[in-house]
N, C-alpha and C positions, 0 to 999 in steps of 0.2 A: 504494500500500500504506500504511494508515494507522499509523502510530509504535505500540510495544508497548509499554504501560504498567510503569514500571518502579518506582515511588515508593508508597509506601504512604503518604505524607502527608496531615495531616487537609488537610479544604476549606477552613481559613483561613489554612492555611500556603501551599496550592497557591494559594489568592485573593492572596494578599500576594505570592506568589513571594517567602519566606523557609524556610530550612531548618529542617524539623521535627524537632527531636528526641526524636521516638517515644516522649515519657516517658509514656504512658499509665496510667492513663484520661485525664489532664489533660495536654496537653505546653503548655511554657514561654511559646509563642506566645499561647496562650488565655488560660493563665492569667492572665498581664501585661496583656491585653487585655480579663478579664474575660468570658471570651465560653464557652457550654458546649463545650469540645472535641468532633467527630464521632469522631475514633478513626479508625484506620486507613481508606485509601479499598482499597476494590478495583481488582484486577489484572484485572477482564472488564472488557472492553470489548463493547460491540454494535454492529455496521456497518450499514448499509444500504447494497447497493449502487447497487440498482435494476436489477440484473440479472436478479433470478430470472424465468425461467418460472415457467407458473400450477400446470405438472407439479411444481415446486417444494416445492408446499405440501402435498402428501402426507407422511401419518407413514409412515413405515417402522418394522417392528418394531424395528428398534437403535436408531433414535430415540426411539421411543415407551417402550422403558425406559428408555432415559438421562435421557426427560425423568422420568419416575415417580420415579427414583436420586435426581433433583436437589433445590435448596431450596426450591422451589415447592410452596405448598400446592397437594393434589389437585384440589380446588375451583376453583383460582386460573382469575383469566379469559384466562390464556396459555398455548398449547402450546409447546414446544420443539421443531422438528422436524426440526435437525439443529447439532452440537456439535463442536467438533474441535481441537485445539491452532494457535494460530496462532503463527507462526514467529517466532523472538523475534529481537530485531534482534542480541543478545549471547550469548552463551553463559552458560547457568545460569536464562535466565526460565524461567516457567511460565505465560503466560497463556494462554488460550484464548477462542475467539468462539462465538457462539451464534445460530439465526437459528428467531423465535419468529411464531408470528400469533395471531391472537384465535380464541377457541371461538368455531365458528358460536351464533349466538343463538339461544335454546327460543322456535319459534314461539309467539306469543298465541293461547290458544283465545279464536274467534271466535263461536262459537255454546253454545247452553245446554246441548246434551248435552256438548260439546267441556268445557264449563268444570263440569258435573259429574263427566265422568270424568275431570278433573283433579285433582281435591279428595278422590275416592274413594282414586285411586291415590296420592296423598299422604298420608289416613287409615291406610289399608294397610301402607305403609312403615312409619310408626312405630306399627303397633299389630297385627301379624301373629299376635305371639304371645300373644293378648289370648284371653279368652271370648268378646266380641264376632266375630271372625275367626274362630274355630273353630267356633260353632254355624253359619255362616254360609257356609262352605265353596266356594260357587259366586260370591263377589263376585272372584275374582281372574279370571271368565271374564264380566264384566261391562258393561268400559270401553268394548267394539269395540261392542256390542250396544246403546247407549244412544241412537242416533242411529236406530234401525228403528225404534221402540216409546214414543210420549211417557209411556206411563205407568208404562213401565220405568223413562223418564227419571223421571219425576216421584216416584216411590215409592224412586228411588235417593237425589235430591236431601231428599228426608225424611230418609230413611238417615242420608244423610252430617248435616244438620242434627244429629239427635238424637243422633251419636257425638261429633260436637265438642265442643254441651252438655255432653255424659257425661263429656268428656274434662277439661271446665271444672271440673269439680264443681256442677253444677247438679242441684236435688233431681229426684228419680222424678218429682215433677206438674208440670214447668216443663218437661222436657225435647221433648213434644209439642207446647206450648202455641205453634206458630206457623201463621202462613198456607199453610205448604207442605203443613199436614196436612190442610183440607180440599181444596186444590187436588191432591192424590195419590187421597184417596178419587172428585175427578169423572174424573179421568182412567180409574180403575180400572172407573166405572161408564160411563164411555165406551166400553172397549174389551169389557167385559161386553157390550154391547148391539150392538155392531159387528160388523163381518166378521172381527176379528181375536182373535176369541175364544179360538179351538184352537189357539194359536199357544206356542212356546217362551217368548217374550219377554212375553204376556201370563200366563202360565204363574209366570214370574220375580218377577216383580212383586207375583200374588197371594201367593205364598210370600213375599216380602221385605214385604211390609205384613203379615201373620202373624207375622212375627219382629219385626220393629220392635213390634207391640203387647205379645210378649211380655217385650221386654227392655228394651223404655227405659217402662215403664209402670207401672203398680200390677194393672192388667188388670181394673179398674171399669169401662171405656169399650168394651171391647171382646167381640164376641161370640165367641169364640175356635172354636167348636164349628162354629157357620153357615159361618166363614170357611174350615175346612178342610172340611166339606162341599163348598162351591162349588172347592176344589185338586182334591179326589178329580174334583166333576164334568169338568173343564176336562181333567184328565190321560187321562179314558176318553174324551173326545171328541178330547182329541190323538190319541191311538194310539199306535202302537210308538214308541222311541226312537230316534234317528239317533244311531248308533254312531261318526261321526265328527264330533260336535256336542259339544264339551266343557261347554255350557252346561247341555244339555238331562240330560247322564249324571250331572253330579254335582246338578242339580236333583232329578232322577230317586232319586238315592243318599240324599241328605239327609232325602226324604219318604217314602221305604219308612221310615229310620227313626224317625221319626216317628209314623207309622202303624204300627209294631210294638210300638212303647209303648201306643198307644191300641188294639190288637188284644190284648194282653197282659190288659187290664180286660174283655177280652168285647165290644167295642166290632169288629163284624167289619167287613171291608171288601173287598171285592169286586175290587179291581185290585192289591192287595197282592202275592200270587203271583206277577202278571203283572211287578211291578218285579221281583220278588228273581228268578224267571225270568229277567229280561232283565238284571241287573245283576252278577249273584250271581260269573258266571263271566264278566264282561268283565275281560281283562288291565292293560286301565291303570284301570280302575276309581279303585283305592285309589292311585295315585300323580294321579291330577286332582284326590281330594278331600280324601285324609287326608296322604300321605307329603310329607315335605319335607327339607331337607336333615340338620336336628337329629336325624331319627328312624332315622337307619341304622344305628340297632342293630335293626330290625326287619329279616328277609331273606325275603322273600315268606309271612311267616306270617297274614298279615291276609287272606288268602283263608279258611285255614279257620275266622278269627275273624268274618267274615262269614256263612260258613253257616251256623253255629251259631247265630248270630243271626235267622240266616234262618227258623229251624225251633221259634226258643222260640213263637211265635202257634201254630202246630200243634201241639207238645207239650201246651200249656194246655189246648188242646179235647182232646186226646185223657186228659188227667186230668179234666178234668170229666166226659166219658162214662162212665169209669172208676168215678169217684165216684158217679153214679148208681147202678152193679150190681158191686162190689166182686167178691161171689165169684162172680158169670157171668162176669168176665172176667180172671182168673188169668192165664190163657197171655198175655194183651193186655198185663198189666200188668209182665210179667218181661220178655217184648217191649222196652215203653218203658224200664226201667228201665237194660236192658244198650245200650240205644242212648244215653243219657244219661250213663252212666259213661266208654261210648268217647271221646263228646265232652268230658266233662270231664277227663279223663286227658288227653286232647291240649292244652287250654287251658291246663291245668297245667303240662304241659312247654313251651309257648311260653312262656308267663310266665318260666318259668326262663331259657329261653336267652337272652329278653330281656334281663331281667337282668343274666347275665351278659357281655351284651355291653355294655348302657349303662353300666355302674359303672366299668370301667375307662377308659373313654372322659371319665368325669367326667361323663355326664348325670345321672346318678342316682346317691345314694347312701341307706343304712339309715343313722337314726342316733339314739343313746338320748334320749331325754324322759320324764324325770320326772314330768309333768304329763302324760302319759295313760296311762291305766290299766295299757297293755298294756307300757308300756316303751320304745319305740320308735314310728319314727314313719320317715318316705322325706321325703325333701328332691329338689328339682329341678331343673337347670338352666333346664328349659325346661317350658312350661305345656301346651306340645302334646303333650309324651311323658308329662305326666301324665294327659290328659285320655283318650289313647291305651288307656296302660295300668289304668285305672280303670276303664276302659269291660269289659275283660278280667277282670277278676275281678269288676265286677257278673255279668257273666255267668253265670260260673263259679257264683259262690254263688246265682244264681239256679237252676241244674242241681242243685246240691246239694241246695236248699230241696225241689225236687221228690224226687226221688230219696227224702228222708227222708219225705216226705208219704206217696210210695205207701207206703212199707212198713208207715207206722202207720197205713195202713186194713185193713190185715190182722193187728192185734191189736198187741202190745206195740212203740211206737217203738223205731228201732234206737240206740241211745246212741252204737254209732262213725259212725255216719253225721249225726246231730246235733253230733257232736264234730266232724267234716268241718266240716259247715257254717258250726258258732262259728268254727273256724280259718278259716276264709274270709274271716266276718263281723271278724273282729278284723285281718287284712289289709286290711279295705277303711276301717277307722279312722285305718290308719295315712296316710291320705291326706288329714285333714280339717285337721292341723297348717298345713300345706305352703297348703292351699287358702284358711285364714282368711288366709294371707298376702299374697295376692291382693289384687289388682285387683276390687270390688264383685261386678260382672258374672261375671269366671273366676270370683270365690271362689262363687257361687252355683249356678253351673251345674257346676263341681262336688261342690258340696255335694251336690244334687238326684241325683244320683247313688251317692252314699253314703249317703242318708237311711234307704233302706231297711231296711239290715243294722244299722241301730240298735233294731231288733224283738230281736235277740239280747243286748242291754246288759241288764244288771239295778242295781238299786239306785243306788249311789253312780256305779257308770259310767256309768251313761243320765245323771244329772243333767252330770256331764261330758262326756259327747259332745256335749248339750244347747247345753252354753257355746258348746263351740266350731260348731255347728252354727248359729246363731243369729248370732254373727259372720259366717260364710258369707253372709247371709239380711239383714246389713247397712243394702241398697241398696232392696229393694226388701218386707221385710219382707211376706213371704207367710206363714209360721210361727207359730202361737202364739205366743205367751211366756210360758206359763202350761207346766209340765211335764207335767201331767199331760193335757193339751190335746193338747201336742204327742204323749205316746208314742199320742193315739188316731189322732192324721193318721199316722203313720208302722206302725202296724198296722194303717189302712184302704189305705193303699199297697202294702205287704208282701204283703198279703192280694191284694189284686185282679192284682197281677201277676204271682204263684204260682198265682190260681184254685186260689184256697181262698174267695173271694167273688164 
């Protein structure tokens, strides 16, 4: 039984075997001696006996908190994995023994998928709550799948390239500017030309080099239109979705909406249906792509914020037919109009409960600004529950927009239902504060989101949403900068997504 430490004395009083007297920070020994005093020694001691079995080295859960309890950073390269009082040779000690091993060591990836999906999963980690991650939704169902597919791998290894760049601060025309980028476009047109065309994984890929052009880019180089032409072709040639495939659903998810923005212009698509069909009502849908921990003030409502989404491409054509023969189709047009109120009454009251559940939680708060027009402004914990809730009231005031369109084809617009609308439109302002605040990327991609409802600013407010709009737009400078420029790109937007052009 090894002796119980009973002396707090520093290490040059115990080296000398002289009696310390504990006058700290400096005792007398040191000082005389000139030497920096250590300070009290510790009362642990650590044994090795050489006894343990290998059954030994198991954490047990009361170990495994005592070790978490102790002074050991979390990190540290030792476990604790078991702690106990050891029996003091006198009455009054307190020491105790401890018996530790090493963290097994994080194997080395050994291969090139191994060592991309390394660096993605580390990307991820510190940048989750980013616009990059959020447009992006199917990279956390990525890492396993890198090793089927080289030009999954290769189009990832881009990815990750261009987000580190990003993360460097490296401008918009540097961040492509490396060899991974035409080595992703031969892989791409390797597996084009192959057997593995109709494939999930080749599927991923072309979608993840669509994104990549469109976010780490200026989008000069790129044909953006050909490239989701060839997604539609590749998804009709996949066919149905495997419901137990978390790669292919939220791939799946991401490009319906997508494809709803550009069905929205008139731009029709022929398998569109066929996703929000196969998507619309799957149950883990929206916790694979959207939900994550920060968002549980949300309680199964994003179902019917997806339908509703699902049916603004339909609504559009059925107002354009509408507008063709105005008064041959009356009954059509009271039809669409009472289906549009239903859904937006409902979006309105999600929005509220949300609310009320994030604010007290501290995700969200309202809060006055002086510097916008309206007075106020929403601040965020988190960039996912703004990206969330923005998405929800573009909605909304997109229902609204229509709503006021029919009625003013049948003679005088209606003023409370324009009043609706502004009120919508001046909610969706209040998002743009919060977003210049952002991160290049988040602040842009929500900007683009809010752009729209700046058809409703007049005078001095459009020059200030303007401001702040254009902050947003930072990174990648898509936007005029000319006012009068911008209010035409933002009423040629307005227009084609209401189908009113």
């Amino acid at each position: 039984m090894p002796g119980v430490r009973t002396s707090q004395a520093c290490y040059l009083c115990k080296q000398r075997k002289t009696r310390c007297d504990q006058n700290w920070p400096t005792c007398y020994t040191c000082k005389a001696a000139r030497k920096v005093c250590s300070g009290p020694s510790s009362l642990l001691k650590f044994v090795d006996s050489g006894k343990r079995s290998r059954s030994d080295d198991s954490v047990s859960p009361d170990s495994a908190k005592t070790s978490a309890e102790g002074s050991l950073p979390p990190n540290g390269s030792r476990v604790m994995i078991s702690r106990g009082p050891l029996r003091p040779a006198s009455d009054g000690g307190n020491a105790s023994f401890g018996v530790f091993r090493l963290q097994a060591p994080r194997a080395t990836p050994t291969t090139v998928s191994e060592r991309v999906s390394s660096r993605l999963i580390s990307l991820l980690k510190h940048g989750e709550d980013t616009g990059v991650a959020m447009q992006m939704s199917y990279l956390p169902h990525l890492p396993q799948r890198l090793s089927e597919s080289d030009c999954l791998r290769d189009c990832t290894a881009l990815f990750c390239s261009a987000w580190s760049d990003y993360n460097r601060g490296k401008p918009v025309d540097q961040l492509l500017a490396t060899r991974l980028y035409p080595k992703a476009i031969r892989s791409l047109q390797r597996a084009i030309n192959g057997p593995h065309l109709y494939t999930v994984e080749t599927l991923g890929a072309m979608i993840m080099f669509e994104r990549i052009g469109t976010l780490f880019s200026n989008g000069e180089a790129h044909s953006f239109e050909s490239h989701r032409r060839g997604i539609e072709h590749v998804m009709l040639g996949k066919g149905s979705l495997d419901a137990g495939d978390k790669l292919d659903l939220s791939l799946a998810f991401k490009s319906q909406w997508e494809l709803t923005f550009l069905a929205l212009s008139g731009v029709d698509n022929p398998i569109l249906r066929l996703l929000w069909e196969s998507t619309v009502d799957e149950p883990d849908i929206m916790r694979l792509v959207v939900f994550v921990e920060e968002l549980q003030c949300f309680d199964g409502e994003y179902a019917a914020i997806n339908r509703s989404f699902s049916l603004l491409a339909p609504w559009i054509r059925e107002f354009r037919a509408i507008q063709t023969d105005p008064n041959g189709m009356v009954e059509r047009m009271a039809s669409l109009v009472e289906e549009l109120c239903t859904h937006e009454t409902v979006l309105q009251s999600i929005i509220d409960r949300v609310v009320a559940r994030a604010t007290p939680l501290g995700h969200m708060r309202e809060v006055s600004d002086p510097n916008l027009h309206v007075g106020k402004s929403f601040d965020f914990a988190s960039a996912r529950l703004a990206q969330a809730l923005v998405g929800i009231h573009a909605i909304r005031r997109m229902l609204l927009r229509l709503i006021f369109d029919l009625g003013a084809l049948y003679g005088t617009p209606d003023a409370g239902a324009y009043r609706a609308y502004r009120d919508q439109c001046e909610r969706n302002w209040m998002f743009l504060p919060y977003a210049a605040s952002l991160d290049p990327i988040s602040a842009g991609f929500l900007g683009r989101i809010v752009l729209p409802s700046l058809e409703a600013a007049q005078g001095d407010e459009f020059n200030q949403l303007a401001d702040l709009l254009w902050t947003t737009d930072r990174f990648q400078c898509k936007y005029p900068r000319d006012r009068e420029m911008l209010r035409e790109v933002v009423l040629s937007i307005a227009m084609k997504e209401s189908g009113r052009s």
